[in-house]
C-alpha positions as CSV (number, residue, x, y, z in Angstrom):
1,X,-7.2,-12.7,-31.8
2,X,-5.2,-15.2,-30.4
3,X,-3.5,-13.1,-28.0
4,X,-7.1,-12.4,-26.9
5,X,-8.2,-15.8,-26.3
6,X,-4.5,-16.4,-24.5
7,X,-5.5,-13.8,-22.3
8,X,-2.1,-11.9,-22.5
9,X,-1.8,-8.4,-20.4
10,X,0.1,-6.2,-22.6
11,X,1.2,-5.8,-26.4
12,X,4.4,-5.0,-27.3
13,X,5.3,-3.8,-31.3
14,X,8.5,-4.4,-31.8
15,X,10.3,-2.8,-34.6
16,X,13.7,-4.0,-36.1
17,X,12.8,-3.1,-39.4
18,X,10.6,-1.1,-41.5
19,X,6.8,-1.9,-41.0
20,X,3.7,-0.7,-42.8
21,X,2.2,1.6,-40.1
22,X,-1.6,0.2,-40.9
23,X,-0.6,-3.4,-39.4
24,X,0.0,-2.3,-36.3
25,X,-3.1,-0.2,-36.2
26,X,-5.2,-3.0,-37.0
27,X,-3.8,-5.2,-34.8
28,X,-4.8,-2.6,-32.2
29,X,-8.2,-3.5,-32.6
30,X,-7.7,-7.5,-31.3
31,X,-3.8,-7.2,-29.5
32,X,-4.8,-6.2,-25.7
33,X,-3.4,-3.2,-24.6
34,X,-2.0,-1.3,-23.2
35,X,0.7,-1.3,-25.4
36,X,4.3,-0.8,-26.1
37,X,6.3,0.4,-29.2
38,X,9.7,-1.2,-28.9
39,X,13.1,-0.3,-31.7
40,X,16.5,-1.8,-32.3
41,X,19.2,-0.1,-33.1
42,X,20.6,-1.3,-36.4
43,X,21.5,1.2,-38.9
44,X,21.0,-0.9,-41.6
45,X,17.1,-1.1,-41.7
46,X,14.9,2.0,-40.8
47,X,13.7,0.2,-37.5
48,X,13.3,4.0,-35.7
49,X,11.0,5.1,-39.2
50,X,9.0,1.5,-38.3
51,X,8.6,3.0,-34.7
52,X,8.0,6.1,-35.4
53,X,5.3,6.1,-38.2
54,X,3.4,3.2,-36.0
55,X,3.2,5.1,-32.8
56,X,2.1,8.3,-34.4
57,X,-0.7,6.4,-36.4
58,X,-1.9,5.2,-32.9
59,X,-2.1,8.4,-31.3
60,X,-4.2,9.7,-34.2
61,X,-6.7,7.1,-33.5
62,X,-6.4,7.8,-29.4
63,X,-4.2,5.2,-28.6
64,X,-0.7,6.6,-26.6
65,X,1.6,3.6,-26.7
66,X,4.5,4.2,-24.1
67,X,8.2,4.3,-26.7
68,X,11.3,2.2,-26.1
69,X,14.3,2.3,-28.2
70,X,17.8,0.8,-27.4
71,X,19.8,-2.6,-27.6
72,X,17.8,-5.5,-26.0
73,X,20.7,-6.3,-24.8
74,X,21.4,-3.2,-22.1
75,X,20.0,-3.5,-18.7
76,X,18.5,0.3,-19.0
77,X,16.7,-1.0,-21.5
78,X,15.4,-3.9,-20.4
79,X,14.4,-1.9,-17.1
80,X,12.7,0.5,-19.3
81,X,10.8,-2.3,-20.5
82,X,10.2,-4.2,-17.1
83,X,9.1,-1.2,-15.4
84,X,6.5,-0.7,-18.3
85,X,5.6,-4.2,-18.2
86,X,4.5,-4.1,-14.2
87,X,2.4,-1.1,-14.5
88,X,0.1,-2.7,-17.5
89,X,0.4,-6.0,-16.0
90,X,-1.4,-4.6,-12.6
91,X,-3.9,-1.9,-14.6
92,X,-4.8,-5.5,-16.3
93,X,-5.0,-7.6,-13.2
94,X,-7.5,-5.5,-11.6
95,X,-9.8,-6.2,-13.8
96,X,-12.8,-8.4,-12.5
97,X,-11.7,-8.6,-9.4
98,X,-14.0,-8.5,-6.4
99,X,-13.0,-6.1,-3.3
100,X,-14.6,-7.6,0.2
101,X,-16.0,-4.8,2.5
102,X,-16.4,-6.0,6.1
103,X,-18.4,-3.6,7.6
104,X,-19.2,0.2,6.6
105,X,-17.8,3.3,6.9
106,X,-15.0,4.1,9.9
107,X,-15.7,6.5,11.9
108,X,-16.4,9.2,9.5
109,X,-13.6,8.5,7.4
110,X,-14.9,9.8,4.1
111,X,-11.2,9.0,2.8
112,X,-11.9,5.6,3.2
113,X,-15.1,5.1,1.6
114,X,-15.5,4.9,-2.3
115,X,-18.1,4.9,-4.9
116,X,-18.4,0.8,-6.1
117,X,-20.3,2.5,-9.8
118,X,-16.5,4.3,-9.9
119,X,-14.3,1.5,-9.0
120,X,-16.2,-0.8,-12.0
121,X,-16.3,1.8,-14.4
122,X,-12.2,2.8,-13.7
123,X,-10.9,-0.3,-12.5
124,X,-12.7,-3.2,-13.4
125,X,-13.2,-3.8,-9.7
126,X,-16.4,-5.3,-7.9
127,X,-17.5,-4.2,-4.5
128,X,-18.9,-6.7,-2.3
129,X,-20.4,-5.8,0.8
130,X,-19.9,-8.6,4.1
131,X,-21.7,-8.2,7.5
132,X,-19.1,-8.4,10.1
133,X,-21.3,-10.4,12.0
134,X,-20.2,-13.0,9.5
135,X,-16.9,-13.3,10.9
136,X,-18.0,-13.8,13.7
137,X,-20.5,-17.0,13.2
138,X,-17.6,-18.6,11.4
139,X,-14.9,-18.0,13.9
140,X,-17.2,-19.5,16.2
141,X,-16.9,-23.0,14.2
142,X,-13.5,-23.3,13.7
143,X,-12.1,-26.5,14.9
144,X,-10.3,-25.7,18.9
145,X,-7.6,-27.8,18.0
146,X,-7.0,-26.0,14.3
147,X,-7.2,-22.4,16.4
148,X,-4.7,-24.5,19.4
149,X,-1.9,-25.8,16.7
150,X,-1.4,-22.0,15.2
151,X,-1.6,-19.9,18.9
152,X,1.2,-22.7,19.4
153,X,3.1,-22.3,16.4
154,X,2.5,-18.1,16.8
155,X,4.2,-18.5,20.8
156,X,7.1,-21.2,19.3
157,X,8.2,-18.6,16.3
158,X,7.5,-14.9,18.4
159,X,6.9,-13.5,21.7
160,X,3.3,-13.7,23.4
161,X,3.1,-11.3,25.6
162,X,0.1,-12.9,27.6
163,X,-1.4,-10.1,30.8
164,X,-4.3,-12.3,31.8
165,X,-6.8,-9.3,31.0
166,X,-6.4,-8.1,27.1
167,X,-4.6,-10.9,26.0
168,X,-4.9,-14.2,26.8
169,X,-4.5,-18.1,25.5
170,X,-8.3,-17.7,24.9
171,X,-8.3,-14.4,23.3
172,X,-5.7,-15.0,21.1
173,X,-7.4,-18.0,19.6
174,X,-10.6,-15.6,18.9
175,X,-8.3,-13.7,17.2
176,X,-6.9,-16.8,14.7
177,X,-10.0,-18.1,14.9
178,X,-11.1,-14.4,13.0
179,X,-8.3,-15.2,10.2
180,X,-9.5,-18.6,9.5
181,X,-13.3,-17.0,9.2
182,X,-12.0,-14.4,6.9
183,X,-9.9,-16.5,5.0
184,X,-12.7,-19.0,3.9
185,X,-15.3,-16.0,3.7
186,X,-12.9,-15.0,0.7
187,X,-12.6,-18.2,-0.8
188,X,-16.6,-18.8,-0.7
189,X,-17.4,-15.2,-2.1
190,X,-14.6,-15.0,-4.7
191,X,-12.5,-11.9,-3.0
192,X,-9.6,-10.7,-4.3
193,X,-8.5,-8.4,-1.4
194,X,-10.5,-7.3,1.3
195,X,-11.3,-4.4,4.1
196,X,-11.9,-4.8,7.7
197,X,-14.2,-2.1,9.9
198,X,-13.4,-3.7,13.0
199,X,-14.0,-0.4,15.0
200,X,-16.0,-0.2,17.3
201,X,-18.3,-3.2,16.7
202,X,-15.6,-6.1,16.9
203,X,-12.9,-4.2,18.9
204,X,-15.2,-3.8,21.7
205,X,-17.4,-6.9,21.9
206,X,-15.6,-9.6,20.5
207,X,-11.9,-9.3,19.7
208,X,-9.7,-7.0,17.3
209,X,-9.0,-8.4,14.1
210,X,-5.1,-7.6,13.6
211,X,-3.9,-11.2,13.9
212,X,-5.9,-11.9,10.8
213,X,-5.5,-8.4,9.0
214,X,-1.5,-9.2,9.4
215,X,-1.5,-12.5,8.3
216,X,-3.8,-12.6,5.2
217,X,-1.1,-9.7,4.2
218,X,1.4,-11.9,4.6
219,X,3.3,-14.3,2.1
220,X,2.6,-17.0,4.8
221,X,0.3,-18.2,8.1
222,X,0.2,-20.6,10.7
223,X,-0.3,-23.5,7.8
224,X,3.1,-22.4,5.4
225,X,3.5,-20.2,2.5
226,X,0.5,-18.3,0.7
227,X,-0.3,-16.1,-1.5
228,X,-0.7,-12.4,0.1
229,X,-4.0,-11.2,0.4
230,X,-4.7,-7.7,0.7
231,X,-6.4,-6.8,3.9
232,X,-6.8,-2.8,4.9
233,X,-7.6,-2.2,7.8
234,X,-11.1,0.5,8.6
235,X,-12.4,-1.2,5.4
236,X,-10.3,1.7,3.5
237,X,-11.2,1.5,0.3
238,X,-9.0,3.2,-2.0
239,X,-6.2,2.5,0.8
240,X,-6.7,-1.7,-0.2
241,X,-6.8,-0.2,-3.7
242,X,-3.6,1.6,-3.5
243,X,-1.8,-1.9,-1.6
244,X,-3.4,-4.3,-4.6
245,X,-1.7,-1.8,-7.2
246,X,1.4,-2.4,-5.2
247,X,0.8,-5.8,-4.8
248,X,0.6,-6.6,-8.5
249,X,3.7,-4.5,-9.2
250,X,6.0,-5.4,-7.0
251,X,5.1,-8.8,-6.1
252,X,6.0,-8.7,-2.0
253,X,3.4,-7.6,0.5
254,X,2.4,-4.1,1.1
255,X,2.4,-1.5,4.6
256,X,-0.8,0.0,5.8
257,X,-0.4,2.3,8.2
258,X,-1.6,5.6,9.9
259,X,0.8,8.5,9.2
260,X,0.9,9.0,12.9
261,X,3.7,11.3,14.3
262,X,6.5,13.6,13.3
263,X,9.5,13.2,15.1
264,X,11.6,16.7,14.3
265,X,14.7,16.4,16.0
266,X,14.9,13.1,14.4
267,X,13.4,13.9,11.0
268,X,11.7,10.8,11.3
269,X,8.4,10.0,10.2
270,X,6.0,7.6,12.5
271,X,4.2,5.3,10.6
272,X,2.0,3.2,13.1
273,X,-1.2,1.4,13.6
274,X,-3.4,-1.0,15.7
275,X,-0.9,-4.6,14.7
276,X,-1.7,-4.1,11.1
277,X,1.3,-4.4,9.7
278,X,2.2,-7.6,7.9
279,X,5.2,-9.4,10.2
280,X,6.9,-10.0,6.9
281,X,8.3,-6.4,7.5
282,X,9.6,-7.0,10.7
283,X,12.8,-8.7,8.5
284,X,12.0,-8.1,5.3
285,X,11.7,-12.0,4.7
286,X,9.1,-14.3,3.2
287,X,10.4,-16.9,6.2
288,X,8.2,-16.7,9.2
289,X,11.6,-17.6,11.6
290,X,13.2,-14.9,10.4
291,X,10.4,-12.1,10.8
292,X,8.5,-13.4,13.8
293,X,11.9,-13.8,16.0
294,X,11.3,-9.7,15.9
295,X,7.9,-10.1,16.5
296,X,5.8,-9.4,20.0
297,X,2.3,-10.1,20.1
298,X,1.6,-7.0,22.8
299,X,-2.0,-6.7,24.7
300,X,-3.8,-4.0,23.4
301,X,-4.8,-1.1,25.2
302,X,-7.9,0.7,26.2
303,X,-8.9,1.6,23.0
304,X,-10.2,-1.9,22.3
305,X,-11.9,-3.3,25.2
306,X,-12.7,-6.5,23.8
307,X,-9.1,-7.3,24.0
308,X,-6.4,-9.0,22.0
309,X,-3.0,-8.9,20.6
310,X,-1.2,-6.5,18.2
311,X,1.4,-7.7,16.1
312,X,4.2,-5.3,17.4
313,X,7.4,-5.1,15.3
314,X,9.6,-2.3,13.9
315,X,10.0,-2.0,10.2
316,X,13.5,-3.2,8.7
317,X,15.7,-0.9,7.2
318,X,15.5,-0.6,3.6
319,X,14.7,2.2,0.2
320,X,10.5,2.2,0.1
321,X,8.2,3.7,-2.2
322,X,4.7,5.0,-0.2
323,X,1.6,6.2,-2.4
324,X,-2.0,6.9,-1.7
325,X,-4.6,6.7,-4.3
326,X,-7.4,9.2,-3.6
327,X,-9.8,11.1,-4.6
328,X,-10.4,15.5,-5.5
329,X,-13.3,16.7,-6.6
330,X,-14.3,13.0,-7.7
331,X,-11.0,12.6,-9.7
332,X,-8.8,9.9,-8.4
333,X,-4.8,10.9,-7.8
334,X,-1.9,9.6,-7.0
335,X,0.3,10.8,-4.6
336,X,3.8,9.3,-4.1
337,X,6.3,9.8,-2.1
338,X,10.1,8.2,-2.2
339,X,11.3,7.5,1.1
340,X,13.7,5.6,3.6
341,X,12.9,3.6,6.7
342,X,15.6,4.0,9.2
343,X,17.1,1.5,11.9
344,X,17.3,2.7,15.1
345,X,19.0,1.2,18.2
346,X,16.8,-0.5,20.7
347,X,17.0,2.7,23.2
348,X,16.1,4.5,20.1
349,X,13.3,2.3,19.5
350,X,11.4,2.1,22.9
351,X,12.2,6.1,23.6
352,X,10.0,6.9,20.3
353,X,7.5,4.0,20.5
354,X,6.9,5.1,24.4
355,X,5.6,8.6,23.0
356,X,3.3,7.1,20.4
357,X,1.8,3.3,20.8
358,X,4.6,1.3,22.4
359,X,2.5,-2.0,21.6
360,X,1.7,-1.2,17.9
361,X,4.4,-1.8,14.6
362,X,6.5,0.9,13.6
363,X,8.4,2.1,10.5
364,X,10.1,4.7,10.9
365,X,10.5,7.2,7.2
366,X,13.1,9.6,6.4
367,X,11.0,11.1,3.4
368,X,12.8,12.4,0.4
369,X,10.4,15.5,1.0
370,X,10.5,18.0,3.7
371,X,7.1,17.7,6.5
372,X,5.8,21.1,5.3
373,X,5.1,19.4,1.4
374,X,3.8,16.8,2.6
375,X,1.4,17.9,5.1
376,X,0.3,19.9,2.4
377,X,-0.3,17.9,-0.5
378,X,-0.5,14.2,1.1
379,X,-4.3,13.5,0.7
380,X,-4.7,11.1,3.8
381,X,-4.8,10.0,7.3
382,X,-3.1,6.2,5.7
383,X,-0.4,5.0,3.8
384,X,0.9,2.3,2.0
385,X,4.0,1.2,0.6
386,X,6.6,-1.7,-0.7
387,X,10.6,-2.0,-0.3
388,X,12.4,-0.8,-3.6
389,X,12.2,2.2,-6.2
390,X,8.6,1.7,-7.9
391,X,8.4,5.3,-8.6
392,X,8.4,4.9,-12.4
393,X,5.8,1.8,-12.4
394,X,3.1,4.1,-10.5
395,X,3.7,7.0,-12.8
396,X,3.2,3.8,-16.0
397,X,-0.1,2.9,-13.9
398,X,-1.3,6.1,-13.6
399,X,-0.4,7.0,-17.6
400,X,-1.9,3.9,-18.8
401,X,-5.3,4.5,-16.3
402,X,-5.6,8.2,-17.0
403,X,-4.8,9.1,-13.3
404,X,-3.2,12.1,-12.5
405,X,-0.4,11.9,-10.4
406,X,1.6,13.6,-7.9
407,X,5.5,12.8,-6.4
408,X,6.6,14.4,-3.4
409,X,10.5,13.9,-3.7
């Protein structure tokens, strides 16, 4: 009970010794789960009977603890443990918060539009629908020297590629002046993460909203370090799901983007979209100098005639995990997918990006998986992803929330 009122994530039983399998059940009924049955190796006490006669007396009351045994002492172990301990840490951690649509659906994207009775009833997650017009009206208020002091700060730390048409000083500032709207929106309506529309309402009267879509995602913004917020672009719902699962695991910010080309010659993969991605992967850094130095903020192009700038960088080299959360037949899955992104040379760079969207963000993915799997089992037009191996924490999460699951490797 007091682990209740501490508000703790996870249990772990830990057993070194023999213990009467009836205590843990009934602590079961007050220690939150989900929970974890941990043994010791000491052949001396009958810790592994301890282990074993608790965790079969929870499954015959429905309860499937995940099983640890080894030295606390070995780093496999302790992994074992960690990786648990991230996956029932984020399944917890959704729970009450509030997800912040900004507009409707996207252009018929039924893959980005979810059911809100669902998201409660699995997640713990409230859905709270925000005009876009909203944005708007604040933006509008935001001090001109607040919106000046971060355009300057944006031209000191990266390029600003101004064209006198789509992007100007003026534009630009409509742009920050978006971020600081959306940013005390959240605060005032008690958002946790959040989805923008954007298309075609604000991209073609008023401005596009990828300075603020970047910068809530990342671990800082024109006024120093933050907390990442979660922002998906064409409010895709179970796409900002997917991210704030990430987000709670690994603890950096998370990629959205379009799975947009396939390169074959290079077996590369072209993840791109409209300046959404956070800069913080343009150097893999939670210092602003260090990503923003590769950072241009390019004019957009016809799409959005209301102008603006996209946040255009390429993705740093590094191991990533991508996933999608989405849903069959009503059933949510989760589809994963181990993967690489590359670094190219600068002629390698612009001789790609010229094909595609030369003034959006790139990453470029060698997946682990061959095009012809995953153009047949990937469920989506997005993706979403985080430097490392979380492979094992989204199988945990997907366990522990009775999810199936999918890994294209």
């Amino acid at each position: 009970k007091e682990m209740m009122k501490a508000e703790v994530e996870m249990t772990i039983f830990n057993y070194s010794i023999w213990c009467w399998p009836h205590l843990s059940v009934m602590a079961s009924l007050y220690a939150p789960g989900p929970y974890l049955t941990y043994g010791q190796i000491n052949p001396k006490y009958p810790g592994m009977v301890g282990l074993l006669a608790a965790a079969g007396a929870l499954e015959q009351i429905g309860i499937f603890p995940e099983r640890v045994w080894g030295e606390p002492e070995d780093p496999t172990v302790l992994e074992k443990l960690l990786k648990y301990i991230r996956a029932a840490s984020a399944a917890h951690r959704l729970k009450g918060e509030r997800y912040g649509m900004f507009g409707g659906r996207p252009m018929g994207m039924y893959t980005a539009s979810a059911n809100g009775d669902q998201w409660m009833k699995e997640f713990g997650i409230d859905v709270e629908q925000v005009d876009q017009y909203a944005l708007v009206l604040k933006a509008e208020k935001v001090l001109p020297q607040k919106k000046k002091k971060a355009r300057e700060w944006l031209e000191k730390l990266a390029t600003v590629k101004y064209d006198g048409k789509r992007l100007t000083p003026e534009i630009l500032e409509k742009q920050i002046g978006l971020y600081y709207a959306a940013l005390e929106i959240i605060q005032e309506e008690e958002l946790d993460f959040v989805g923008f529309k954007g298309q075609p309402e604000m991209t073609n009267n008023y401005a596009t909203l990828d300075i603020a879509e970047a910068f809530l995602n990342d671990p800082y913004d024109f006024d120093g370090a933050k907390e990442p917020i979660v922002a998906a672009t064409e409010t895709d719902m179970d796409g900002a799901l997917t991210m704030e699962i990430f987000k709670h695991i690994a603890q950096t910010p998370v990629l959205f983007a379009d799975v947009r080309h396939y390169f074959k010659e290079e077996n590369l993969l072209d993840l791109a979209n409209s300046g959404q991605h956070a800069t913080y992967f343009a150097g893999k850094s939670n210092k602003p100098e260090e990503n923003l130095k590769n950072v241009i903020i390019h004019p957009e192009d016809f799409y959005f005639p209301a102008g603006g700038g996209a946040v255009k960088h390429f993705a740093a080299p590094g191991r990533v995990t991508l996933a999608r959360l989405a849903r069959q037949d009503g059933n949510y899955v989760m589809t994963i997918v181990p993967a690489e992104f590359v670094e190219l040379s600068e002629e390698e760079k612009k001789r790609l990006s010229e094909q595609v969207q030369i003034e959006w963000p790139h990453a470029y993915a060698k997946l682990d998986t061959d095009m012809e799997t995953f153009l047949e089992y990937y469920p989506c037009n997005h993706t979403h992803g985080v430097y490392g191996n979380y492979l094992d924490e989204l199988v945990h999460f997907c366990k522990i929330k009775n999810i199936g699951y999918q890994i294209l490797d």
